[in-house]
C-alpha positions in Angstrom: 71.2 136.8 88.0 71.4 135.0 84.7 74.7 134.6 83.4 74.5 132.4 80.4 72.2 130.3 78.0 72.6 127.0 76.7 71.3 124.7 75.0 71.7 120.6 74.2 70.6 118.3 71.6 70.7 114.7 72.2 69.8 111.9 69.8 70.7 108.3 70.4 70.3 104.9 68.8 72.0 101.5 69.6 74.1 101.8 66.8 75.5 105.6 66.9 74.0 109.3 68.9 74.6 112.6 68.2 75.0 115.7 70.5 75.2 118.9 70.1 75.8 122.3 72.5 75.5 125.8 72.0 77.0 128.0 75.4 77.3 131.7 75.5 77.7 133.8 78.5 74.7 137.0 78.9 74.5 139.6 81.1 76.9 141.5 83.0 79.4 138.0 82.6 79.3 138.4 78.9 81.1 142.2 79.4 83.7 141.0 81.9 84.3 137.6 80.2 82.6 136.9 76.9 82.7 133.6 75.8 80.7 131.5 72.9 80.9 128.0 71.8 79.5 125.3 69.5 80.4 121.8 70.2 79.4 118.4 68.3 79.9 115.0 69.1 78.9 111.7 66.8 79.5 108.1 67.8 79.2 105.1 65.7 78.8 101.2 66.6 76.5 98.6 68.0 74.2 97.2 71.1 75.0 101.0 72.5 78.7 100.7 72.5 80.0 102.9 70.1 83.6 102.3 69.3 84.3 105.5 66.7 84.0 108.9 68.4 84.7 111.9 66.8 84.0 115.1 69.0 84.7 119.1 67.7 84.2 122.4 69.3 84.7 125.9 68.1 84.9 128.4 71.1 85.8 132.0 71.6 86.3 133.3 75.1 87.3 137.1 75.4 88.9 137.5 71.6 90.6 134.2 72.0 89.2 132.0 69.0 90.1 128.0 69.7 89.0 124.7 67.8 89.6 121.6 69.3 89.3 117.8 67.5 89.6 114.7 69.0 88.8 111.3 67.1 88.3 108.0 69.8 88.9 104.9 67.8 88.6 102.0 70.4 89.4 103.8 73.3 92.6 105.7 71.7 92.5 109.4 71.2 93.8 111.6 68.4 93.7 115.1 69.0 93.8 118.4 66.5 93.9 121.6 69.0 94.5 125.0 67.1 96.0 126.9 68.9 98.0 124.2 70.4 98.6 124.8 73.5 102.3 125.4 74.7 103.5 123.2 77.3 104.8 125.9 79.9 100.9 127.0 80.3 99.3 123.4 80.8 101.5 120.2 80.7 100.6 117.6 78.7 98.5 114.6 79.5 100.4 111.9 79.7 99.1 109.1 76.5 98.4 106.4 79.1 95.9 108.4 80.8 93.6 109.4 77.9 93.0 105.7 76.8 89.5 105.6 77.6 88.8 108.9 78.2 85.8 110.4 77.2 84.9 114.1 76.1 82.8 116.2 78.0 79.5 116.2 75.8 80.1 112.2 75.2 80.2 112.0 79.4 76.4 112.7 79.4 76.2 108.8 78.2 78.5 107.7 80.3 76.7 109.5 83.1 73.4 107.4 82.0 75.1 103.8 82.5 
């Protein structure tokens, strides 16, 4: 039973990559939970360490539209999420635990090492 279709662009260099993913749910899935998403990521530096991040997705699962924006700048997050989420339906992540964190289309890489 297929389900969903995506797809993934990759290009990387020593001194920056690019990826980009394009998700949407098919099929039976997409009547019970329809969901569609475009998500970039762009890194910039050198030797294949690349300390400037900046990572976006647009998403829409059921009717629920959501952008998210997070810029890495040595390790250190800054996030943009619209909606933003309300604390009372997922708590916070406490600011010493996403030091170093990386995003999920970034984690490819990582995956590589």
């Amino acid at each position: 039973i297929r389900f969903g279709k995506m797809g993934i662009e990759l290009d990387q260099g020593a001194g920056d990559y690019a990826i980009t993913s394009d998700i949407a749910t098919t099929g039976l899935l997409r009547v019970i939970v329809p969901h569609q998403s475009h998500t970039t990521v762009a890194g910039h530096g050198r030797d294949y360490h690349y300390d400037t991040v900046e990572y976006e997705s647009d998403y829409q699962t059921r009717k629920k539209k959501k952008y998210v924006k997070i810029d890495y700048k040595n390790g250190e997050p800054t996030e943009k999420l619209v909606p933003p989420e309300t604390p009372d339906k997922r708590p916070p992540v406490p600011t010493e635990l996403k030091k170093d964190s990386v995003d999920p289309l970034s984690f490819l890489l990582e995956v590589r090492k």
